[in-house]
N, CA, C and O atoms as CSV, one atom per row, in Angstrom:
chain,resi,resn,atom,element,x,y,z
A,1,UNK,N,N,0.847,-1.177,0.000
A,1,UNK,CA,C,0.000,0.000,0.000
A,1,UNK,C,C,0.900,1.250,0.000
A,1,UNK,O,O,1.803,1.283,0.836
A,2,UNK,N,N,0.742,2.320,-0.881
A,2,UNK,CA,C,1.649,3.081,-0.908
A,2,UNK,C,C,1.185,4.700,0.534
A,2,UNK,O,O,0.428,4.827,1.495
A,3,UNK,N,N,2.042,5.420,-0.075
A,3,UNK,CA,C,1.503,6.528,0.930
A,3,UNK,C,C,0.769,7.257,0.192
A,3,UNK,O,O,0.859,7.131,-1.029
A,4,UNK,N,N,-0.348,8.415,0.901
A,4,UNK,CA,C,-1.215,9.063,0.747
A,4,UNK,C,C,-0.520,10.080,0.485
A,4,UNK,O,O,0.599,9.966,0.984
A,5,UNK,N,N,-0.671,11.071,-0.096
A,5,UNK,CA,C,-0.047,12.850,-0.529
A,5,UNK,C,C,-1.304,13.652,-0.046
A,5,UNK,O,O,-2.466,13.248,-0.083
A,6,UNK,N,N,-0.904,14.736,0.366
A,6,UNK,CA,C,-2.021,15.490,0.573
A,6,UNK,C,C,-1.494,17.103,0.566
A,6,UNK,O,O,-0.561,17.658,1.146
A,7,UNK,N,N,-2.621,17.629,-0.439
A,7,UNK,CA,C,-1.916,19.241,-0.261
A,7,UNK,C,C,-2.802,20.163,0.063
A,7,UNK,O,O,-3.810,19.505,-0.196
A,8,UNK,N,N,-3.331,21.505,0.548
A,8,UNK,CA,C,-3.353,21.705,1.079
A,8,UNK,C,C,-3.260,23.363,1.492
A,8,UNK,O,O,-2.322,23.713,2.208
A,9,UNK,N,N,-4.236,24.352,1.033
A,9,UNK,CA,C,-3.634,25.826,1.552
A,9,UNK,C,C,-3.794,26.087,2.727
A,9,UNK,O,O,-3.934,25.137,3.497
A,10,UNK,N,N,-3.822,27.310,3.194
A,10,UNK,CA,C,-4.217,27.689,4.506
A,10,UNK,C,C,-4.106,29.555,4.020
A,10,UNK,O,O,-3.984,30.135,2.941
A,11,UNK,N,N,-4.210,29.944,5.259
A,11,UNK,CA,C,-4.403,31.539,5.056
A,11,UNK,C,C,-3.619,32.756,6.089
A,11,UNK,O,O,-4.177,33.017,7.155
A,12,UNK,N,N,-2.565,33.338,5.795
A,12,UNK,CA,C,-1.353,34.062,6.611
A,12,UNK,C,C,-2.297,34.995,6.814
A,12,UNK,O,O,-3.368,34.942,6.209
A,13,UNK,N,N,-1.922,36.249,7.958
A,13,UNK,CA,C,-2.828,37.614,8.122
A,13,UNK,C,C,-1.751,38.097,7.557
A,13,UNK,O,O,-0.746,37.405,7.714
A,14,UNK,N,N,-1.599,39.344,6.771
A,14,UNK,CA,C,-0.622,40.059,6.495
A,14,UNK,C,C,-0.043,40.461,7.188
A,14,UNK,O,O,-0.544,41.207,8.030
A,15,UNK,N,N,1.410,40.152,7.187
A,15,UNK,CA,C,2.994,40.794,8.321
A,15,UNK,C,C,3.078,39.706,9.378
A,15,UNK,O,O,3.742,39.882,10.399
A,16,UNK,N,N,2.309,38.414,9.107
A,16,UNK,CA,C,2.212,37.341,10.112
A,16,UNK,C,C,3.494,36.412,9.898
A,16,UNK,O,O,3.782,35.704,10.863
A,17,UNK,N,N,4.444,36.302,8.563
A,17,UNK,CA,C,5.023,35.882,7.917
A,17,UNK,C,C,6.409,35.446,8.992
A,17,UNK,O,O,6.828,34.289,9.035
A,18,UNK,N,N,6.924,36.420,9.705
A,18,UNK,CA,C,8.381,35.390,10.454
A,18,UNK,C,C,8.021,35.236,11.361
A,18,UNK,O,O,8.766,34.483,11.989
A,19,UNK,N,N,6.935,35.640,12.066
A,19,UNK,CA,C,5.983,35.316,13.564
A,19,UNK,C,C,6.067,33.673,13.045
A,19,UNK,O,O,6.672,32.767,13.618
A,20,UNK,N,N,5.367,33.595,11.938
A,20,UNK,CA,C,4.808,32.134,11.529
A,20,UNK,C,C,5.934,31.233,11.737
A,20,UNK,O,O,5.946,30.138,12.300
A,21,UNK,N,N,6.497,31.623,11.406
A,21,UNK,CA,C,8.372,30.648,10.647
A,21,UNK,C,C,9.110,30.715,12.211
A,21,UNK,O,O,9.905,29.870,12.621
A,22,UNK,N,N,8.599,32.060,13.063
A,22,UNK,CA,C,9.664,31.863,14.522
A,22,UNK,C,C,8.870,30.499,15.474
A,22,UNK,O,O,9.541,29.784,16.217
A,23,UNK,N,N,7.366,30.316,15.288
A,23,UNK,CA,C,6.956,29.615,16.224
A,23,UNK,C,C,7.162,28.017,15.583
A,23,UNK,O,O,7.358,27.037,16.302
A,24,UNK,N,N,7.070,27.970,13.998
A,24,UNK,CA,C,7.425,26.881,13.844
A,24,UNK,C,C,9.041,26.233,13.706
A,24,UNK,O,O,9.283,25.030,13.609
A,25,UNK,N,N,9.620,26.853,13.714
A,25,UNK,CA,C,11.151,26.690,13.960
A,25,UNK,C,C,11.061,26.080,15.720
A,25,UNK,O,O,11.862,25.372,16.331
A,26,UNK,N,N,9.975,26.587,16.091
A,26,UNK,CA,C,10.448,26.114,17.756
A,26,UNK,C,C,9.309,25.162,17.931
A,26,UNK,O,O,8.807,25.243,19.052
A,27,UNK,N,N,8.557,23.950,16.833
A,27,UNK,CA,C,7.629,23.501,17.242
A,27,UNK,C,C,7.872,22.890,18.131
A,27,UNK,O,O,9.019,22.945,18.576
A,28,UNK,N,N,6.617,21.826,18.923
A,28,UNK,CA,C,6.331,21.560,20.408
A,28,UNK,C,C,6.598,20.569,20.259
A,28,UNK,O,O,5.962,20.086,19.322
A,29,UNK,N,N,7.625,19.543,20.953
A,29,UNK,CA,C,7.923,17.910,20.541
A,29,UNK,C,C,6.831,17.276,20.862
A,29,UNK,O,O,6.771,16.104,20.488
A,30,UNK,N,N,5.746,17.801,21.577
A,30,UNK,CA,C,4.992,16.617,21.353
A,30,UNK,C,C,4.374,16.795,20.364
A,30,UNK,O,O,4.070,15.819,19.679
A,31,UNK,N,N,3.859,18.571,19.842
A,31,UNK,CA,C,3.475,18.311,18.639
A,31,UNK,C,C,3.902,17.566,17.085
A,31,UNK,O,O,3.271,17.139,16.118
A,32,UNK,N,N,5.370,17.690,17.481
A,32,UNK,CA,C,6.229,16.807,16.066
A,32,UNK,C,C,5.670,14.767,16.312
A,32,UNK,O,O,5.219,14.014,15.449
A,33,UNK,N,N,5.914,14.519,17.563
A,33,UNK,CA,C,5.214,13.542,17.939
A,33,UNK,C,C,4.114,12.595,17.534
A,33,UNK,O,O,4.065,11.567,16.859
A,34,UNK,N,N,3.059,13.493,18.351
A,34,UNK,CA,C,1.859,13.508,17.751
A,34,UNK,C,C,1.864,13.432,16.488
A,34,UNK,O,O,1.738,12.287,16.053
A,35,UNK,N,N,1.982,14.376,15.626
A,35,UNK,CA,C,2.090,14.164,14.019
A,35,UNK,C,C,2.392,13.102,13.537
A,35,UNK,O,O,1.943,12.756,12.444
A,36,UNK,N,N,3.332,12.251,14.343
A,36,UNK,CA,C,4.436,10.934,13.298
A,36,UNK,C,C,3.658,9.875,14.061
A,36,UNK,O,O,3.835,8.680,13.827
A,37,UNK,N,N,2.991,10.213,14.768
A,37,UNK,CA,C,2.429,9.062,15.972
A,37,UNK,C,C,1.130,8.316,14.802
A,37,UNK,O,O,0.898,7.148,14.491
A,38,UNK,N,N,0.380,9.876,14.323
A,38,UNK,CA,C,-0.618,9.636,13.568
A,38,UNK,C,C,-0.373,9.126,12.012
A,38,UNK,O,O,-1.220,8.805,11.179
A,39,UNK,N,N,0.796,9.152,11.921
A,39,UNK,CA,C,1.071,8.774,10.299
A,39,UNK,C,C,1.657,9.745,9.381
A,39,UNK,O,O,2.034,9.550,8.225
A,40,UNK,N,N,1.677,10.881,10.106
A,40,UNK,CA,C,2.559,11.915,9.229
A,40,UNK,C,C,4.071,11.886,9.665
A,40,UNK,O,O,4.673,12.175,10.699
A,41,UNK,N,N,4.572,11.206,7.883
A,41,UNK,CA,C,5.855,11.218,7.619
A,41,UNK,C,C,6.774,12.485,7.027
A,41,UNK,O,O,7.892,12.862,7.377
A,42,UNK,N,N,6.216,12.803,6.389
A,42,UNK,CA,C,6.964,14.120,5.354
A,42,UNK,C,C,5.837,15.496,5.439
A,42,UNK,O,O,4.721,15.385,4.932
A,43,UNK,N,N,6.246,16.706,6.094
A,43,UNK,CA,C,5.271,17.488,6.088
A,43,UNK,C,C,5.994,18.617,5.937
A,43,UNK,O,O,6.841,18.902,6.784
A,44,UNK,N,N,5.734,19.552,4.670
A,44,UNK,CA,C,5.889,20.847,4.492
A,44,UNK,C,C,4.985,21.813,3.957
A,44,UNK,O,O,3.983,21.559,3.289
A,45,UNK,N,N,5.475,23.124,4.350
A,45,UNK,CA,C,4.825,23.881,4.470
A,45,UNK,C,C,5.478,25.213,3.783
A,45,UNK,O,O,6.461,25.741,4.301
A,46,UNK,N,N,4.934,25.687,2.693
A,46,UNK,CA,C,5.203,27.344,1.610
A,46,UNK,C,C,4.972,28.214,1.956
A,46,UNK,O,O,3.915,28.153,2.583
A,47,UNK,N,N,5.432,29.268,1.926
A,47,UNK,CA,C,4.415,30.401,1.703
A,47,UNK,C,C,4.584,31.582,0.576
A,47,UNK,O,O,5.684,32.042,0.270
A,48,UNK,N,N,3.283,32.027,-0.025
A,48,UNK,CA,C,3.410,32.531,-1.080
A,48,UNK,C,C,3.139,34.192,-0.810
A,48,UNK,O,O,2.049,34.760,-0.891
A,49,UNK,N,N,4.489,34.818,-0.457
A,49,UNK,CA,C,4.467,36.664,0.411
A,49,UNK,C,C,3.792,37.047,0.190
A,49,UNK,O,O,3.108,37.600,1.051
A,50,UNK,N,N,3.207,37.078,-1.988
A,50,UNK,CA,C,2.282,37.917,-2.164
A,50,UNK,C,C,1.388,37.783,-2.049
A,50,UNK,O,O,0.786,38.773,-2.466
A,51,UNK,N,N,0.370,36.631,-1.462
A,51,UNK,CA,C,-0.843,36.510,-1.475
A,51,UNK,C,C,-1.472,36.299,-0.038
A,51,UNK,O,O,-2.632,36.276,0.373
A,52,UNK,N,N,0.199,36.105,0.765
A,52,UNK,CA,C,-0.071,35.919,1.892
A,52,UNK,C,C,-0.819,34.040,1.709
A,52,UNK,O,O,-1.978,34.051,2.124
A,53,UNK,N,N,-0.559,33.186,1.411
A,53,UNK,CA,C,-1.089,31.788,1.294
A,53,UNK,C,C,-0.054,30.251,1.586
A,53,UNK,O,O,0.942,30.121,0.874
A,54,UNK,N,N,-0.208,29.718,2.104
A,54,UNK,CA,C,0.431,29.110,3.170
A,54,UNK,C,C,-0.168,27.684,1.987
A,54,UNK,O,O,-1.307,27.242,1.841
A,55,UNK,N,N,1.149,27.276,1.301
A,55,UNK,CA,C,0.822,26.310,0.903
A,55,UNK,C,C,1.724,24.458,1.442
A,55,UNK,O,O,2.836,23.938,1.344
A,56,UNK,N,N,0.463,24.131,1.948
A,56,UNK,CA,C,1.800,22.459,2.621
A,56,UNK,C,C,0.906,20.813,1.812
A,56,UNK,O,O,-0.138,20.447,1.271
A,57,UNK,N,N,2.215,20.342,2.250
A,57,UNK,CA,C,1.798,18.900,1.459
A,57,UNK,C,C,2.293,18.065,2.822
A,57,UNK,O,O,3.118,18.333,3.696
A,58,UNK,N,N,1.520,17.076,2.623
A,58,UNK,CA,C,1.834,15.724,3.601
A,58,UNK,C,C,2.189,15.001,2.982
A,58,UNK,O,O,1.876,14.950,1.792
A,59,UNK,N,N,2.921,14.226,3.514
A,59,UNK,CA,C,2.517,12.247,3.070
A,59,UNK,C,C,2.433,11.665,4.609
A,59,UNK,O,O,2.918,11.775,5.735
A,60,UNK,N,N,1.605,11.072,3.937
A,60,UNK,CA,C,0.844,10.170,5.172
A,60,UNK,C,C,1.200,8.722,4.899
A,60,UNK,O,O,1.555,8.369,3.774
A,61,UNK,N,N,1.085,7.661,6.186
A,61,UNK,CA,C,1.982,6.097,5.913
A,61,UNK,C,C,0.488,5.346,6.013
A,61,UNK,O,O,-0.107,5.531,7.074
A,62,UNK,N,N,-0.021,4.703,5.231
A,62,UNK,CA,C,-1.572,3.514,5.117
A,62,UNK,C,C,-1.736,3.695,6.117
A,62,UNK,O,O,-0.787,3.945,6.861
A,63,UNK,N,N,-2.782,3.655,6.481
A,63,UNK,CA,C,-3.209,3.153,7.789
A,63,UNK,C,C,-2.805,4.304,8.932
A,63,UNK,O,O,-2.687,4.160,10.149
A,64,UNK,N,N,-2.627,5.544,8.074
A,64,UNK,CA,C,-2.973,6.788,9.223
A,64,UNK,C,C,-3.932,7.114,10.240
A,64,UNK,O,O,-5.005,6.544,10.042
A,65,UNK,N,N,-3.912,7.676,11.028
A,65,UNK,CA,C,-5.039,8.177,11.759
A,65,UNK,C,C,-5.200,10.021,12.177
A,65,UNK,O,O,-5.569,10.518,13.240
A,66,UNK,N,N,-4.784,10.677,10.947
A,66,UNK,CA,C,-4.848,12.087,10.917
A,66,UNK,C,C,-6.194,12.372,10.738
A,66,UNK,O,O,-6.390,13.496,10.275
A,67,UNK,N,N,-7.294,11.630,10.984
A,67,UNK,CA,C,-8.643,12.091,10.982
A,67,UNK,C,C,-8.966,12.107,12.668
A,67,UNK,O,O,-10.074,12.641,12.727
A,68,UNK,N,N,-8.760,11.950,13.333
A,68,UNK,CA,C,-8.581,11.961,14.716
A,68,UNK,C,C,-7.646,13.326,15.380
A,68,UNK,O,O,-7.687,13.570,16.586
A,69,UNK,N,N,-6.979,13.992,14.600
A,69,UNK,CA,C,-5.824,15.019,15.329
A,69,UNK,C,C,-6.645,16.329,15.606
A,69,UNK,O,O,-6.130,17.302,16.156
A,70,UNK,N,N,-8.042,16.291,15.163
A,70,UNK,CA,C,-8.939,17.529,15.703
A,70,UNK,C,C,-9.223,17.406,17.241
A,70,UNK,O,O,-9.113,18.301,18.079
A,71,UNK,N,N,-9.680,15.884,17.461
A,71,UNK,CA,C,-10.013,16.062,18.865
A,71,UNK,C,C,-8.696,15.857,20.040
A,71,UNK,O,O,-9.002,15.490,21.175
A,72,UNK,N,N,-7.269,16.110,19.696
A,72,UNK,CA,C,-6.387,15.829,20.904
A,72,UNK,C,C,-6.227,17.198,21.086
A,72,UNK,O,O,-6.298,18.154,20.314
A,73,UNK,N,N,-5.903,17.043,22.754
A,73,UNK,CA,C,-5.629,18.644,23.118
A,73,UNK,C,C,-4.545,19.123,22.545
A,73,UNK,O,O,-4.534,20.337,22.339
A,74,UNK,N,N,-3.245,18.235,22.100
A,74,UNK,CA,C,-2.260,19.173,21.917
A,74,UNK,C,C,-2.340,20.079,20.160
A,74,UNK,O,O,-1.760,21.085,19.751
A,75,UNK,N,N,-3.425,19.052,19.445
A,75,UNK,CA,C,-3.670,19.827,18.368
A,75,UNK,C,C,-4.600,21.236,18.543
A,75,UNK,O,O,-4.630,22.166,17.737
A,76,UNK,N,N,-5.289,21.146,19.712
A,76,UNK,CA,C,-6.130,22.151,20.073
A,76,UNK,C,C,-5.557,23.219,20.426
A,76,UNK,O,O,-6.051,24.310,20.142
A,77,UNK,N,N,-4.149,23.075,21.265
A,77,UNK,CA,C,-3.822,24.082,21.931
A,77,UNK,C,C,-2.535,24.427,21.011
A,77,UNK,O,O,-1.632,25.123,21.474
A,78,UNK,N,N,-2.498,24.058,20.058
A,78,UNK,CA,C,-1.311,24.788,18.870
A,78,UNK,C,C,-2.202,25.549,18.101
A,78,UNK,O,O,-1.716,26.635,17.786
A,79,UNK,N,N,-3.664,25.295,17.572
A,79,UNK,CA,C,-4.295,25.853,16.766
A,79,UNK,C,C,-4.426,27.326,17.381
A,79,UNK,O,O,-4.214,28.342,16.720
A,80,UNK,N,N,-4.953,27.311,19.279
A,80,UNK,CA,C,-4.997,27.980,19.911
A,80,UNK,C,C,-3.928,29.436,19.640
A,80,UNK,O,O,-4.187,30.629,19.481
A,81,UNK,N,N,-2.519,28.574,19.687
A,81,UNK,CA,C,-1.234,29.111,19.172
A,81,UNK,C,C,-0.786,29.960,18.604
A,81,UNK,O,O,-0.056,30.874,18.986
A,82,UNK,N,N,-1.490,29.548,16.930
A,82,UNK,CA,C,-1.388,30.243,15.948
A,82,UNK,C,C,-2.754,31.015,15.395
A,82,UNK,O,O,-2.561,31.690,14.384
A,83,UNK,N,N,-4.150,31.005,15.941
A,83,UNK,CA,C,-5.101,31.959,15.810
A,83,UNK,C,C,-4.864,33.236,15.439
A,83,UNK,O,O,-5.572,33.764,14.583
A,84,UNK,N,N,-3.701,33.983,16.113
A,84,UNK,CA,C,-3.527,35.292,15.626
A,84,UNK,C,C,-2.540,35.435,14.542
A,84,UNK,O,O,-1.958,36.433,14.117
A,85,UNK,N,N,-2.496,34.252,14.214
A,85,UNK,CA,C,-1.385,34.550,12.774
A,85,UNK,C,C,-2.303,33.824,12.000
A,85,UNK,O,O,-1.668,32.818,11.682
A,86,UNK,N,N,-3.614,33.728,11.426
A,86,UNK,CA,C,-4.053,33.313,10.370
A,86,UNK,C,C,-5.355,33.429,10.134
A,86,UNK,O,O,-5.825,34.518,10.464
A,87,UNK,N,N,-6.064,32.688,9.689
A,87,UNK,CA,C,-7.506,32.999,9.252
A,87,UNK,C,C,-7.828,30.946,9.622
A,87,UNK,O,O,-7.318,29.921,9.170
A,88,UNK,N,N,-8.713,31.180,10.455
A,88,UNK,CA,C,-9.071,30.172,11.342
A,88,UNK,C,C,-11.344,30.000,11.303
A,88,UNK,O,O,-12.255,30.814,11.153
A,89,UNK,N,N,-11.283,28.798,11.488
A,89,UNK,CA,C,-12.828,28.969,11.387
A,89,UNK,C,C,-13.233,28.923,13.124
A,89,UNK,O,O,-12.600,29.149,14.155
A,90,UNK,N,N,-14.443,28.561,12.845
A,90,UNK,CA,C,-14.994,29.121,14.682
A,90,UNK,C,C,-14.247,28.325,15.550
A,90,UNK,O,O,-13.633,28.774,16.518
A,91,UNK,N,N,-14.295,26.929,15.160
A,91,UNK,CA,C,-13.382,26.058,16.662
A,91,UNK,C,C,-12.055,26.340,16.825
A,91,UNK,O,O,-11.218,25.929,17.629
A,92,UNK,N,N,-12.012,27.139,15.891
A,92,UNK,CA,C,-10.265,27.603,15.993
A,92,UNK,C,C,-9.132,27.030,15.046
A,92,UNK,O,O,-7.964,27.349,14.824
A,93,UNK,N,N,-10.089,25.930,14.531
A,93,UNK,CA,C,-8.804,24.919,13.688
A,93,UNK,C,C,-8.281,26.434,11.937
A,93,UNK,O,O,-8.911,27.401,11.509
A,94,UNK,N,N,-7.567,26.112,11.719
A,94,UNK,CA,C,-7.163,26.397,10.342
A,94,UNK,C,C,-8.082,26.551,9.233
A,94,UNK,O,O,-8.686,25.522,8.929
A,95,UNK,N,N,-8.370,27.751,8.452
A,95,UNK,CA,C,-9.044,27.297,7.414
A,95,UNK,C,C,-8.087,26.731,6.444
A,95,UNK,O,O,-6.978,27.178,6.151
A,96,UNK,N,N,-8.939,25.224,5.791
A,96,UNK,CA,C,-8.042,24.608,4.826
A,96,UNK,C,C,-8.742,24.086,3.927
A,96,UNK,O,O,-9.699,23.313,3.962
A,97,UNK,N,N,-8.101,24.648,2.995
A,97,UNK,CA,C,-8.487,24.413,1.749
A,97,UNK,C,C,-7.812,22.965,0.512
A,97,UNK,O,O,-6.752,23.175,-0.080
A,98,UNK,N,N,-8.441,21.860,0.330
A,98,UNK,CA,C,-7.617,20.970,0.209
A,98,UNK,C,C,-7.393,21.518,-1.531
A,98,UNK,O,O,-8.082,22.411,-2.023
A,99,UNK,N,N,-6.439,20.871,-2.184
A,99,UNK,CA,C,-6.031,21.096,-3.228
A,99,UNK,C,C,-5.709,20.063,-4.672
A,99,UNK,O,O,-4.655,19.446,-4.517
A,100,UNK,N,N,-6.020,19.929,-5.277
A,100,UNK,CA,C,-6.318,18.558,-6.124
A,100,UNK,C,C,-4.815,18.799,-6.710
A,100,UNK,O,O,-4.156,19.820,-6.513
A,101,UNK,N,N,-4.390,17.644,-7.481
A,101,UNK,CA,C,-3.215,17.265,-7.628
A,101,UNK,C,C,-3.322,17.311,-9.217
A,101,UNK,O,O,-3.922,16.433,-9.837
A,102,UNK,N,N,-2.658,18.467,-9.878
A,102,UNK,CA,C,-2.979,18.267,-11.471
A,102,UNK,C,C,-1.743,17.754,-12.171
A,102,UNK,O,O,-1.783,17.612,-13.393
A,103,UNK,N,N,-0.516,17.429,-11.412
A,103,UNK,CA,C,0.607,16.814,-11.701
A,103,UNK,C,C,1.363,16.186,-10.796
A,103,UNK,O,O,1.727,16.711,-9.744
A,104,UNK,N,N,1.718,14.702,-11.255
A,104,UNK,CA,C,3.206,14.521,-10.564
A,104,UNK,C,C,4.144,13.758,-11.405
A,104,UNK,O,O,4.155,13.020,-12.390
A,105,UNK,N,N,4.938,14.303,-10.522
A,105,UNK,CA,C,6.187,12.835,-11.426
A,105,UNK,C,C,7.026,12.083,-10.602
A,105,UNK,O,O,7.420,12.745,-9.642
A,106,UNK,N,N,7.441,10.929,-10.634
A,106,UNK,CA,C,7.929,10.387,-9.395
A,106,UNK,C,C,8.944,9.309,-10.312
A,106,UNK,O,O,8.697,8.670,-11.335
A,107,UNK,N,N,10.150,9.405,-9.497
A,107,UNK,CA,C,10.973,8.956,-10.554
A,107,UNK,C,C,10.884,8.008,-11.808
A,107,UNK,O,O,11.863,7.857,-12.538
């Protein structure tokens, strides 16, 4: 079974840009944790200055369980985190916008 890809925008506030990059440079080990606990192997994250748009891709390993990372507290209390650096819906999570895949190439 291979891995899942997943991509993915999100939404910067304008001038939120090295705020963003200082808190994730210092993410929370349990949040790195958590993440790999659930099946996320490879996770990055873009950003595009001029539009202010936060573009990331996953890969995920079969048999993930990243449909579950809404209800743990420590995903709650990072979303908490970063609220003032982005555009977030009411529970606080991220707005995300998933993104269809119109190319790849793989060796």
């Amino acid at each position: 079974m291979a891995d899942e890809k997943r991509a993915f925008r999100m939404f910067l506030n304008p001038g939120q840009a090295d705020e963003y990059r200082r808190r994730h440079d210092a993410l929370w080990p349990e949040l790195a944790a958590l993440l790999r606990e659930s099946g996320v192997h490879d996770y990055s994250i873009y950003l595009d200055a001029e539009y202010h748009l936060l573009f990331a891709v996953q890969r995920l390993r079969p048999g993930h369980t990243t449909a579950s990372l809404p209800e743990h507290p420590v995903m709650r209390r990072w979303w908490a985190h970063m609220a003032d650096l982005m555009r977030t819906n009411e529970d606080g999570s991220p707005v995300v916008e998933p993104l269809p895949c119109m190319f790849h190439m793989d060796e």
